[in-house]
C-alpha positions in Angstrom: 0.0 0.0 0.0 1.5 3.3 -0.7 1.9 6.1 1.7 2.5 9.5 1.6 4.5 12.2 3.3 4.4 15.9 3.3 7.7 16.8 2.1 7.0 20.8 1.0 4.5 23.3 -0.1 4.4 25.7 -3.3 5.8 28.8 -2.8 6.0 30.1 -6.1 4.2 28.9 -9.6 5.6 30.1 -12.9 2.8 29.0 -15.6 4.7 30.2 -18.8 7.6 27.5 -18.2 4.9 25.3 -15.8 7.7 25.5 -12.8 7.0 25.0 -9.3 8.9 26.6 -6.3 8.6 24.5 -3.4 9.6 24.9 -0.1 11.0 22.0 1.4 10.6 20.0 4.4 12.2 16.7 4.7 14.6 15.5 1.7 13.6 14.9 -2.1 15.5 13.1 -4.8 15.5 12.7 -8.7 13.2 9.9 -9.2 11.1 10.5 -6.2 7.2 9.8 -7.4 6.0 12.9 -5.8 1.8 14.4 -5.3 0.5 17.8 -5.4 -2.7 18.4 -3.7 -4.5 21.2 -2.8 -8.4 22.8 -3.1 -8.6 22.4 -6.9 -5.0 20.6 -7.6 -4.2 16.5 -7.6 -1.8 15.2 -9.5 1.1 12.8 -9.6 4.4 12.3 -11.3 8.3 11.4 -10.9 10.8 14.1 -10.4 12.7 14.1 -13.9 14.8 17.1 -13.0 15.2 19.9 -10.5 17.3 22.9 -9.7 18.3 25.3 -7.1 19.6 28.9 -7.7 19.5 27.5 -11.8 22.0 24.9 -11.2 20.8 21.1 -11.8 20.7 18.8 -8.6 20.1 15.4 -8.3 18.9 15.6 -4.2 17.6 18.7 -1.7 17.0 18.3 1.5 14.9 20.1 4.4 14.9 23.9 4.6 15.7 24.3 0.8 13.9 25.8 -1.9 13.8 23.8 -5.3 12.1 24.7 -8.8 10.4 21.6 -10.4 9.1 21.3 -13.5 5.6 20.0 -13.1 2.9 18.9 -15.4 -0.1 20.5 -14.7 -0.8 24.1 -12.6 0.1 24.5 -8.9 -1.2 27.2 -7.0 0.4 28.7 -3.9 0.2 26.4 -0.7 -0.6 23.3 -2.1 1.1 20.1 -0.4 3.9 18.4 -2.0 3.5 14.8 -1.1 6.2 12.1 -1.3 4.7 8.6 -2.1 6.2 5.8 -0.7 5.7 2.0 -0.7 4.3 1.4 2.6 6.0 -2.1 4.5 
């Protein structure tokens, strides 16, 4: 069963390049399978690529801000979930 964890929250949403800020709060990683939900967002995908101050990471952790490509609109405040396989 999968489970999820809050791991951020939007901070910022750029809709002409579809990027997401989000504020982190535990650690994220490049292949992560990730969720956005808020009031009128839900949606799932992996994390292909991310970057901090324009410079390509592979893992963020807690307290950083990341921009994420994402594939539908985010609004402000919405809950970035990680989704884990459950034991």
């Amino acid at each position: 069963m999968a489970e999820k964890k809050l791991i951020g929250r939007i901070t910022h949403y750029f809709s002409k390049i579809s990027v997401a800020v989000v504020e982190l709060s535990d650690d994220i990683a490049v292949g992560d399978k990730i969720r956005m939900e808020g009031a009128t967002t839900s949606f799932e995908q992996v994390i292909d690529s991310m970057e901090i101050d324009n410079k390509k990471v592979e893992t963020a952790t807690a307290g950083q801000s990341i921009g994420l490509k994402v594939k539908e609109r985010v609004r402000l405040h919405d809950g970035v979930y990680k989704i884990t396989n459950g034991s």
